[in-house]
py3Dmol code that shows the C-alpha trace and the ligand (Angstrom):
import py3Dmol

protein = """\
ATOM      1  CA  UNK A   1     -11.608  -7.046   1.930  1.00  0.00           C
ATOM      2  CA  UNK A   2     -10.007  -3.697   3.372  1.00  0.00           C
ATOM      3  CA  UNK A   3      -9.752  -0.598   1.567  1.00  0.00           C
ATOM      4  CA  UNK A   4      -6.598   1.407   2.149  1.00  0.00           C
ATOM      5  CA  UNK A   5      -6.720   4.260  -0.250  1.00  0.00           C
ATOM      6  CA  UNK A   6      -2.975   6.200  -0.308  1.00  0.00           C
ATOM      7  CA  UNK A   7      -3.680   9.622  -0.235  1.00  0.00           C
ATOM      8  CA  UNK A   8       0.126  10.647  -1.862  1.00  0.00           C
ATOM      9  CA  UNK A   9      -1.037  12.442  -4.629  1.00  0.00           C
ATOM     10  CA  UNK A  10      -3.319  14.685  -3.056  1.00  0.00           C
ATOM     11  CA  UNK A  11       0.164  15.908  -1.255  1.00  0.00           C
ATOM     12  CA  UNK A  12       1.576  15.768  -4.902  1.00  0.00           C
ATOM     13  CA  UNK A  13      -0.352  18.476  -5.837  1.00  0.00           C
ATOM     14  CA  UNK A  14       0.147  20.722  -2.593  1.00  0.00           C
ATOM     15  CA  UNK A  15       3.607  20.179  -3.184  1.00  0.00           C
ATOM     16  CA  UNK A  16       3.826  21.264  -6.813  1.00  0.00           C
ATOM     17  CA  UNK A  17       2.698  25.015  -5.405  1.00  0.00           C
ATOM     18  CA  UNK A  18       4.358  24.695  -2.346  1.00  0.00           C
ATOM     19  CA  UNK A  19       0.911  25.683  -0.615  1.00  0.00           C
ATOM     20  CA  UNK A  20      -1.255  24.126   2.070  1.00  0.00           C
ATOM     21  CA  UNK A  21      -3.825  23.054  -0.515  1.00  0.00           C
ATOM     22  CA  UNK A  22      -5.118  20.394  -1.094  1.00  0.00           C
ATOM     23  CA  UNK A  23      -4.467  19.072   2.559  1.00  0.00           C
ATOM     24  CA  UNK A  24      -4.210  15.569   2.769  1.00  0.00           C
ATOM     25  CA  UNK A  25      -5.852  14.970   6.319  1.00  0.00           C
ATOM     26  CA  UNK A  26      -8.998  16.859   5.113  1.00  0.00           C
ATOM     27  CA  UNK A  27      -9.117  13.978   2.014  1.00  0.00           C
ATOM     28  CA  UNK A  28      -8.003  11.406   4.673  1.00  0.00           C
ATOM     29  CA  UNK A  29     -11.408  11.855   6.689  1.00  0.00           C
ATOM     30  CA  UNK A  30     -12.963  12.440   3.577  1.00  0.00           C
ATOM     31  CA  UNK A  31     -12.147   9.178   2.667  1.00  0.00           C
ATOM     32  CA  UNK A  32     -13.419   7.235   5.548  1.00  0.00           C
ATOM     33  CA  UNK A  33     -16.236   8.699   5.635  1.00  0.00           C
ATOM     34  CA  UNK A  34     -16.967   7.475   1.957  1.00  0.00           C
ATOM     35  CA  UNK A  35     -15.631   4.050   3.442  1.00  0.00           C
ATOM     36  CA  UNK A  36     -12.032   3.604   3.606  1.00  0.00           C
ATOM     37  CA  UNK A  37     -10.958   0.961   5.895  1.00  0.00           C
ATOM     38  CA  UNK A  38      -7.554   2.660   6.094  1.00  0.00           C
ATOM     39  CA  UNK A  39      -4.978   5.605   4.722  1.00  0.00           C
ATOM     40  CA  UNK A  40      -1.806   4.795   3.365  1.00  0.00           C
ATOM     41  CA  UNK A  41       1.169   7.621   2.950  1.00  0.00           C
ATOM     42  CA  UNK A  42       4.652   7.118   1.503  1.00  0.00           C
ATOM     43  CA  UNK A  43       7.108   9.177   3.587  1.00  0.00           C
ATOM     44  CA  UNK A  44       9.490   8.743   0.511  1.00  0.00           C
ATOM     45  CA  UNK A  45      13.355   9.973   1.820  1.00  0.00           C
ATOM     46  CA  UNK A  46      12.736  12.691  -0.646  1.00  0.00           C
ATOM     47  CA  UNK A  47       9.454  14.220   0.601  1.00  0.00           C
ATOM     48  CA  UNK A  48       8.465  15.314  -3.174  1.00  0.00           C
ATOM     49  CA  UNK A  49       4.761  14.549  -1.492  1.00  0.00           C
ATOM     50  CA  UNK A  50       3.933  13.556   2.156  1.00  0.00           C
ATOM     51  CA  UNK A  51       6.225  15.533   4.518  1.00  0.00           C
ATOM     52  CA  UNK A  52       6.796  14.762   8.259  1.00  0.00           C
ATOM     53  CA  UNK A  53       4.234  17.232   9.538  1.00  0.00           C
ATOM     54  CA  UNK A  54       1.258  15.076   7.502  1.00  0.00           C
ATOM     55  CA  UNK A  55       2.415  11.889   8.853  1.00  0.00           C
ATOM     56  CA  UNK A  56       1.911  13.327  12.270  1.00  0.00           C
ATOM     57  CA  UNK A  57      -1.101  14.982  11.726  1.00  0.00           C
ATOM     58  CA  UNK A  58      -2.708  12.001   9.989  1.00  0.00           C
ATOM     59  CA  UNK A  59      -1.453   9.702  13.123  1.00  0.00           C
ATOM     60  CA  UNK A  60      -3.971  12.458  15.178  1.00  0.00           C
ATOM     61  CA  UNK A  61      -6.482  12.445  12.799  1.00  0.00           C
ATOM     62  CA  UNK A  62      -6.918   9.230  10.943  1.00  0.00           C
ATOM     63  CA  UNK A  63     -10.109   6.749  13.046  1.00  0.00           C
ATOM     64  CA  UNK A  64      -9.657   3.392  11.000  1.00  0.00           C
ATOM     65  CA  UNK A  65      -5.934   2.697  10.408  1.00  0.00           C
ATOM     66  CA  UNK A  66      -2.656   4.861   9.757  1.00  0.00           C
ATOM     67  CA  UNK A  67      -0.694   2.631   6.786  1.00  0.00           C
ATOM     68  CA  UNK A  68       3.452   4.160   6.228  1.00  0.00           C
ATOM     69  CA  UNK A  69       5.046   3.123   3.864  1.00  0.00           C
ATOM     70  CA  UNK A  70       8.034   3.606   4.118  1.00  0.00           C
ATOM     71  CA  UNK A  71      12.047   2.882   2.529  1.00  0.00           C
ATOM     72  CA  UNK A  72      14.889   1.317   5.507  1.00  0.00           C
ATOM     73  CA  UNK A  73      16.477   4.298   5.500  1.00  0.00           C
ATOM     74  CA  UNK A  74      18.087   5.376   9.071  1.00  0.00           C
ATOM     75  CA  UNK A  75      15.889   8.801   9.247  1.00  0.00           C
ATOM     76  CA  UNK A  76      12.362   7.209   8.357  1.00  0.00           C
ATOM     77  CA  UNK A  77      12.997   4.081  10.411  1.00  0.00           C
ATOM     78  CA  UNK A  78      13.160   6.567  13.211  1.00  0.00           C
ATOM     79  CA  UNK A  79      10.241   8.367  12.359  1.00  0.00           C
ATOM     80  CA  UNK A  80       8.274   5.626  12.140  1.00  0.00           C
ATOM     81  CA  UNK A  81       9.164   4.688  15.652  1.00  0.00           C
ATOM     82  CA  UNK A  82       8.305   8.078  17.313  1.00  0.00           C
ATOM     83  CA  UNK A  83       4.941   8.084  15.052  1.00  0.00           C
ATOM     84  CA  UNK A  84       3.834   4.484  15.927  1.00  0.00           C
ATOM     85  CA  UNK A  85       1.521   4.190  12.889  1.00  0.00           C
ATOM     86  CA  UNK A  86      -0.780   1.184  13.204  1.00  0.00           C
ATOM     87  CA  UNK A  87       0.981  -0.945  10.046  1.00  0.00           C
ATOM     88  CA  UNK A  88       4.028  -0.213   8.852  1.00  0.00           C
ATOM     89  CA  UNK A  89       4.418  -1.061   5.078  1.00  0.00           C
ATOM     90  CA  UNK A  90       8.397  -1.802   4.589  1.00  0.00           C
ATOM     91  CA  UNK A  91       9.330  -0.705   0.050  1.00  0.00           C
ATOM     92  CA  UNK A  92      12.382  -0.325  -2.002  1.00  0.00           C
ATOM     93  CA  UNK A  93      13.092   3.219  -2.962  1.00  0.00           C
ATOM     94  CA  UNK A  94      15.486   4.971  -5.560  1.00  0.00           C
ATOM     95  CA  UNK A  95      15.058   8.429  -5.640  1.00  0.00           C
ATOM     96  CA  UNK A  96      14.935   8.588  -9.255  1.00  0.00           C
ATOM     97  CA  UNK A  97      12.148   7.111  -9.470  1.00  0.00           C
ATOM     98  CA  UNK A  98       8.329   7.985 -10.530  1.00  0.00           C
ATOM     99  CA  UNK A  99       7.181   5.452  -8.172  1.00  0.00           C
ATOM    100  CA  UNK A 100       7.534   2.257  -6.350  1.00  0.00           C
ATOM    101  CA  UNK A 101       8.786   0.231  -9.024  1.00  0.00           C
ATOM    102  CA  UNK A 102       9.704  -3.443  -7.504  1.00  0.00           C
ATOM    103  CA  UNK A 103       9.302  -5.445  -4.671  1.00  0.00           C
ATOM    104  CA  UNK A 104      12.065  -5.899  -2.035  1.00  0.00           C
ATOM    105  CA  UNK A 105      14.966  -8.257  -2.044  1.00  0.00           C
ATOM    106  CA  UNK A 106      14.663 -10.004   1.141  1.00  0.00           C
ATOM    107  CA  UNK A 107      17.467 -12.061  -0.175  1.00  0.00           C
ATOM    108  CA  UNK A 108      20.129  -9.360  -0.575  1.00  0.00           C
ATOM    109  CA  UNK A 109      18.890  -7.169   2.255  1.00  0.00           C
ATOM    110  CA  UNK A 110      17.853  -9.427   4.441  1.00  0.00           C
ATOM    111  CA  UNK A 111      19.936  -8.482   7.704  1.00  0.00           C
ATOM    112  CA  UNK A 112      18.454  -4.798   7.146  1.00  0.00           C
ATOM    113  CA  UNK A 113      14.861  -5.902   6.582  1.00  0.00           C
ATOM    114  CA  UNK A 114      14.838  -8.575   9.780  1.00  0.00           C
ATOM    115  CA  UNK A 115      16.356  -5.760  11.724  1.00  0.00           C
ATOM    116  CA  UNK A 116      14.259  -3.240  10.990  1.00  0.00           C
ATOM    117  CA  UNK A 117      11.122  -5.691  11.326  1.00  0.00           C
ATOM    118  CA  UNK A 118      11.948  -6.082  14.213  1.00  0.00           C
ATOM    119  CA  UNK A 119      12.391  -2.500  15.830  1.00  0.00           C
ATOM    120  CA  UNK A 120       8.665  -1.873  14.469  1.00  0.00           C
ATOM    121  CA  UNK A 121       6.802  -4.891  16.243  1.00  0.00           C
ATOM    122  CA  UNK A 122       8.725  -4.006  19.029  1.00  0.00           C
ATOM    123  CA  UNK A 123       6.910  -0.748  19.175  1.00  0.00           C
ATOM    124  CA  UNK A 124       3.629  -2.351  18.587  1.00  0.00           C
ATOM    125  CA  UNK A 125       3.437  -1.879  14.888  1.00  0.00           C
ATOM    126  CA  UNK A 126       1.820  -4.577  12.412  1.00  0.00           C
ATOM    127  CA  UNK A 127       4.398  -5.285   9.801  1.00  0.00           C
ATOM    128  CA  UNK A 128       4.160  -5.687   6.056  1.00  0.00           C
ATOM    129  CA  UNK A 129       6.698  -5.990   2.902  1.00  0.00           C
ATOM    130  CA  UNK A 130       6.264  -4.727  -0.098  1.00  0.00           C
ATOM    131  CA  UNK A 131       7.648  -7.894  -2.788  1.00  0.00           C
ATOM    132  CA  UNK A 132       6.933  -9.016  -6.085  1.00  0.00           C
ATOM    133  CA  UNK A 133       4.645 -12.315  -6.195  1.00  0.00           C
ATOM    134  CA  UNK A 134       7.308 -14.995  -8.020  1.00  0.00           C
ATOM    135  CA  UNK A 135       7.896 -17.760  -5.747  1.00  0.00           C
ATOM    136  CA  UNK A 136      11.591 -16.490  -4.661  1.00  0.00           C
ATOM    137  CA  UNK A 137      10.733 -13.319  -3.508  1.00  0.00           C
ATOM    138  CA  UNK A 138       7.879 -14.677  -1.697  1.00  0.00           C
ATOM    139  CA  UNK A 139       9.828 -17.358  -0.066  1.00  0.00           C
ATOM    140  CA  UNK A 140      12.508 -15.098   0.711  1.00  0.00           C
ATOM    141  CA  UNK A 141       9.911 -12.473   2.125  1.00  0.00           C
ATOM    142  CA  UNK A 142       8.224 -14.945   4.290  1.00  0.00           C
ATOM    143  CA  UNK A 143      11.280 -16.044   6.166  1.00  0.00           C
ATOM    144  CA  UNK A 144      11.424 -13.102   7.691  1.00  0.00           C
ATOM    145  CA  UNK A 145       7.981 -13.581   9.428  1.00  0.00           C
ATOM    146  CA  UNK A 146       6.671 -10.181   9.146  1.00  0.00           C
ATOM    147  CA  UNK A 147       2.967  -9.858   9.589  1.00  0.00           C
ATOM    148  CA  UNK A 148       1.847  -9.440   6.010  1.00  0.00           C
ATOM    149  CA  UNK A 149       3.111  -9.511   2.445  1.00  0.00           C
ATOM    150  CA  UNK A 150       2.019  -6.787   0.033  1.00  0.00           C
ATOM    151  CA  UNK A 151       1.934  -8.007  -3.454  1.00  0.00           C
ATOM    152  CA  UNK A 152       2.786  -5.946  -6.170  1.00  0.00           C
ATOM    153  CA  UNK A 153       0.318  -5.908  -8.870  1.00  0.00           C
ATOM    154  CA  UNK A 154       2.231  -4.083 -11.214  1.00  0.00           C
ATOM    155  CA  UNK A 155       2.642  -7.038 -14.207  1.00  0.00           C
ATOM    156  CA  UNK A 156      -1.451  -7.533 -13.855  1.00  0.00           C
ATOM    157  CA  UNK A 157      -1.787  -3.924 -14.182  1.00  0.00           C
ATOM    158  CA  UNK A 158       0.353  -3.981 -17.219  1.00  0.00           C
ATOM    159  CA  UNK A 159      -1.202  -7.199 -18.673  1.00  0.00           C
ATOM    160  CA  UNK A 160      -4.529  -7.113 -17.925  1.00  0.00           C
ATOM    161  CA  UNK A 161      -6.265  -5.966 -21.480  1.00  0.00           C
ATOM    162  CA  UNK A 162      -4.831  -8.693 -23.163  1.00  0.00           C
ATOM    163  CA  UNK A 163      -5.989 -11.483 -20.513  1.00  0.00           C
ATOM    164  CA  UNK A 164      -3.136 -11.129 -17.585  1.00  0.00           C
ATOM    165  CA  UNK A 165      -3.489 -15.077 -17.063  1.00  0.00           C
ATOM    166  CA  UNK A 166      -0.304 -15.427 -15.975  1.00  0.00           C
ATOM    167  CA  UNK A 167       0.213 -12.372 -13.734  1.00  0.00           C
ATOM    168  CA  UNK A 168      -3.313 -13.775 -12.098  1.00  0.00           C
ATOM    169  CA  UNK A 169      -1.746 -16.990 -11.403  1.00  0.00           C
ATOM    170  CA  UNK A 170       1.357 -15.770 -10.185  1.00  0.00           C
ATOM    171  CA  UNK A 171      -0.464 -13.986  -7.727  1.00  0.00           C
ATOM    172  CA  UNK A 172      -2.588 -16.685  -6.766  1.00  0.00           C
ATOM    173  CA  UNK A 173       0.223 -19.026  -6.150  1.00  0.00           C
ATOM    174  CA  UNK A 174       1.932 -16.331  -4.063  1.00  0.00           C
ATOM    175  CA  UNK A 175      -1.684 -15.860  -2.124  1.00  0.00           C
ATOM    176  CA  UNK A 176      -2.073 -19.519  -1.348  1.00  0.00           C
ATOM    177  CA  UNK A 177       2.360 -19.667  -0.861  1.00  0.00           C
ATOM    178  CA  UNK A 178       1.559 -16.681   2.084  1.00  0.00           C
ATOM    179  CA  UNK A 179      -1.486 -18.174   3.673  1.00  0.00           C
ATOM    180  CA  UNK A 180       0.014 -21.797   4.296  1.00  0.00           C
ATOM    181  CA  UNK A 181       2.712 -19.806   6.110  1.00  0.00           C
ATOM    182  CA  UNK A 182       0.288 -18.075   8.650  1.00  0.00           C
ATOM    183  CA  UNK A 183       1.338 -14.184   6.996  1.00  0.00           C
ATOM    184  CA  UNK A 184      -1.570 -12.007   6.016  1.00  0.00           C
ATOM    185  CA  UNK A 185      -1.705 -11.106   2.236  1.00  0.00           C
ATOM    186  CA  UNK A 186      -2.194  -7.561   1.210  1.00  0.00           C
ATOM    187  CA  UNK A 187      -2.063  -6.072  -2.896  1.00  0.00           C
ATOM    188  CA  UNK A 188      -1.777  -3.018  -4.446  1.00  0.00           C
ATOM    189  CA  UNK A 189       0.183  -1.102  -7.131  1.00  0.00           C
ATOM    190  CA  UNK A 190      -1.852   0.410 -10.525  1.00  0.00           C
ATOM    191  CA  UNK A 191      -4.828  -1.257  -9.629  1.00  0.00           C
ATOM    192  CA  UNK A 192      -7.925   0.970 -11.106  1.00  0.00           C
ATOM    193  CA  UNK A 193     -11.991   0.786 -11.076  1.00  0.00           C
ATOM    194  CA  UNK A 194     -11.262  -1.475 -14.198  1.00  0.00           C
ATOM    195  CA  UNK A 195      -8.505  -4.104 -13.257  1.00  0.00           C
ATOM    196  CA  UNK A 196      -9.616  -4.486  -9.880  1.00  0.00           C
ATOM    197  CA  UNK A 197     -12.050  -6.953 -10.154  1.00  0.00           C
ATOM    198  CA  UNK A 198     -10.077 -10.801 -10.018  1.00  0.00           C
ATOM    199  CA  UNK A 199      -7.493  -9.033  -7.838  1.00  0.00           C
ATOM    200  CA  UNK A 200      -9.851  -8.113  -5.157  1.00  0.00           C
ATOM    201  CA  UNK A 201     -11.528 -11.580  -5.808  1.00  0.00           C
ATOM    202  CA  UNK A 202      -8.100 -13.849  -4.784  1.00  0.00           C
ATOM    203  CA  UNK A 203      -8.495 -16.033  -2.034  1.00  0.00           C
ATOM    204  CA  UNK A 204      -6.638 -15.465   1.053  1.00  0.00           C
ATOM    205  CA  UNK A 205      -6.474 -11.444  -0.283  1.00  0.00           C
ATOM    206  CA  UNK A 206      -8.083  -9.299   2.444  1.00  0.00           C
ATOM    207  CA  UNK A 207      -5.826  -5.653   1.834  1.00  0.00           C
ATOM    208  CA  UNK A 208      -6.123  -3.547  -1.018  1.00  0.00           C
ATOM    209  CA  UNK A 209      -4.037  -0.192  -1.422  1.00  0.00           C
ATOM    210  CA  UNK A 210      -4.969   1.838  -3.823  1.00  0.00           C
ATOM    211  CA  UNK A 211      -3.775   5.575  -4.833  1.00  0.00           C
ATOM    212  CA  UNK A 212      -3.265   7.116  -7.968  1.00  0.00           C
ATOM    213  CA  UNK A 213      -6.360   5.976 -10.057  1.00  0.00           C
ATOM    214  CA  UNK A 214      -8.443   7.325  -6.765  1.00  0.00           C
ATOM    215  CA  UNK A 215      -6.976  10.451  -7.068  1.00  0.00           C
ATOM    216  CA  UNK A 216      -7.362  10.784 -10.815  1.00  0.00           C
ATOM    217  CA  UNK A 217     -10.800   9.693 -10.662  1.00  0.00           C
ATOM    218  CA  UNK A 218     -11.314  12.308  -7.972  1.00  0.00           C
ATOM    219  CA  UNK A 219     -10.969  15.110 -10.313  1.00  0.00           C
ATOM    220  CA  UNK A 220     -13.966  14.369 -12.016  1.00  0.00           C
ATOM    221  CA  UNK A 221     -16.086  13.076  -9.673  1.00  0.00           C
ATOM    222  CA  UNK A 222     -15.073  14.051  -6.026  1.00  0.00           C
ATOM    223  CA  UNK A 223     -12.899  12.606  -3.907  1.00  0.00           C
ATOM    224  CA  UNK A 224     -15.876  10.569  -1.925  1.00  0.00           C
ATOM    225  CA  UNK A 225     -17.532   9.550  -4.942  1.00  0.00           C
ATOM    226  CA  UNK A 226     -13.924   7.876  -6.440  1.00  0.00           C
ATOM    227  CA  UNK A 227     -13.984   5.845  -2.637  1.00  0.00           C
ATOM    228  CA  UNK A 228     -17.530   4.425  -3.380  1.00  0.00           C
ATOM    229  CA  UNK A 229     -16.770   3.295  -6.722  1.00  0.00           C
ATOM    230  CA  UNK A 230     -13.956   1.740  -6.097  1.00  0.00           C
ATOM    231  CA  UNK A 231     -15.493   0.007  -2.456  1.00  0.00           C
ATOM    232  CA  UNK A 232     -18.663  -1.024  -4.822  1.00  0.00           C
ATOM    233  CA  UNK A 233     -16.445  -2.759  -7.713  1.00  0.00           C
ATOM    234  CA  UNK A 234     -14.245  -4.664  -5.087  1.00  0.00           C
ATOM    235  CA  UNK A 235     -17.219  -5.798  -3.329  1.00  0.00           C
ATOM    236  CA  UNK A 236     -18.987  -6.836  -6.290  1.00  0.00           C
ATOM    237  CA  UNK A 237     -15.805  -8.866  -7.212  1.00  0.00           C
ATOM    238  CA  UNK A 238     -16.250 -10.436  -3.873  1.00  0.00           C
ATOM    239  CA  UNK A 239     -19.708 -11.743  -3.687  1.00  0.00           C
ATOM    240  CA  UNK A 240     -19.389 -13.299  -7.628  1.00  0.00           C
ATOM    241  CA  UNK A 241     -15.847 -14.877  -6.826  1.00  0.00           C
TER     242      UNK A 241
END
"""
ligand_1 = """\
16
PXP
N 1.244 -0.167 -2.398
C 2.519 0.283 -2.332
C 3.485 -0.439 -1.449
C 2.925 1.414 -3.065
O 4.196 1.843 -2.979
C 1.978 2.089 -3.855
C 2.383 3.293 -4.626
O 2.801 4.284 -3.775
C 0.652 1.608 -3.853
C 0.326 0.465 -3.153
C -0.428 2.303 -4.604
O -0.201 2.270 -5.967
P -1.108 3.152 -6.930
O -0.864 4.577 -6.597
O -0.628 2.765 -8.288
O -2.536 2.760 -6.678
"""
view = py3Dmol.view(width=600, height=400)
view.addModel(protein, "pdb")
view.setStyle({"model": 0}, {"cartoon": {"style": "trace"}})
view.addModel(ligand_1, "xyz")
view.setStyle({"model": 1}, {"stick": {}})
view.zoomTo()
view.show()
């Protein structure tokens, strides 16, 4: 299972003095070398945290993997093209916002999403969408053939405490709906060192991103320290599955 940790909020708070501290490539490097298999960044349209200049700097300095996230939007598309990260993580975006709160509709924008799928693989970049895990959006999501889903984990990080059965199964289903098709299956959204357990434990799973409960967790015990308790409980999840 690969660990992706998204390294927004360490921008959040450079941004909210309008400093250079904390930078996010330092904590990038920092968190490979506490074992990250990857770094994910939201360019979002409204830079409120990663800004160009990081997504640059990250594609010089990142070693494992370079994950953007990243809205359709004319500008970004173009970004990501001249950047050439190694996965490109396709989400909905509003700018009102506090974060990514759905999946995509592959139904409604699916000339947009095939188009832009396709100007990223053609520049070499590994393709995921960002969906919900019902059955329609998967099915509409995995018409479009990109190279991985993301599932949104937001309902199991919501129901969780009282049992999440459902939200479990859902995901499941959407694991096992992804894998018949050939397309990779990648998670994330609100998942923390507690609820992390029986997501990192599906079958067919083998992407998690994770980024504000890191970060939080960082402030008390170090940025590194968050990594390796996160990598231990999803690896412990993985040998009792
Ligand atoms: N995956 C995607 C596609 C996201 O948009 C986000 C939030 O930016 C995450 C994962 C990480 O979510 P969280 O910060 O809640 O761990």
């Amino acid at each position: 299972m690969r660990l992706y940790i998204n390294i927004d909020h360490v921008a959040t708070i450079r941004e909210a003095r309008r400093t250079d501290e904390p930078d996010p490539i330092a904590a990038a490097a920092l968190c490979e070398a506490a074992g990250a298999d990857g770094i994910t960044v939201h360019l979002r349209e409204d830079r409120r945290h990663i800004q160009d200049n990081d997504v640059r700097r990250l594609r010089q300095s990142v070693r494992t993997a370079l994950n953007l996230e990243l809205s359709q939007s004319e500008e970004i598309v173009a970004i990501a093209e001249e950047v050439r990260p190694d996965q490109a993580t396709l989400v909905p975006e509003r700018r009102e916002e506090i974060t990514t709160e759905g999946g995509l509709d592959c139904r409604r924008h699916a000339d947009r999403i095939a188009a832009v799928l396709h100007r990223l693989k053609t520049k070499g970049i590994r393709t995921s969408l960002f969906i919900t895990p019902d059955a329609e959006s998967v099915v509409a999501a995995l018409e479009l053939r990109p190279d991985a889903v993301e599932l949104h984990t937001g309902r199991w990080a919501h129901e969780w405490r009282g049992g999440g059965a459902a939200a479990l199964a859902e995901l499941r289903e959407a694991c096992e709906r992804a894998h018949q098709a050939g397309v990779a299956v990648h998670a994330g959204h609100g998942l923390t060192r507690d609820n992390v357990g029986p997501v990192a434990a599906l079958p067919h799973c083998e992407e998690l991103n994770i980024g504000h409960s890191i970060v939080s967790r960082a402030v008390f015990v170090g940025l590194a320290e968050a990594v390796r308790e996160m990598r231990e409980r999803i690896d412990r999840a993985r040998v009792t599955a």
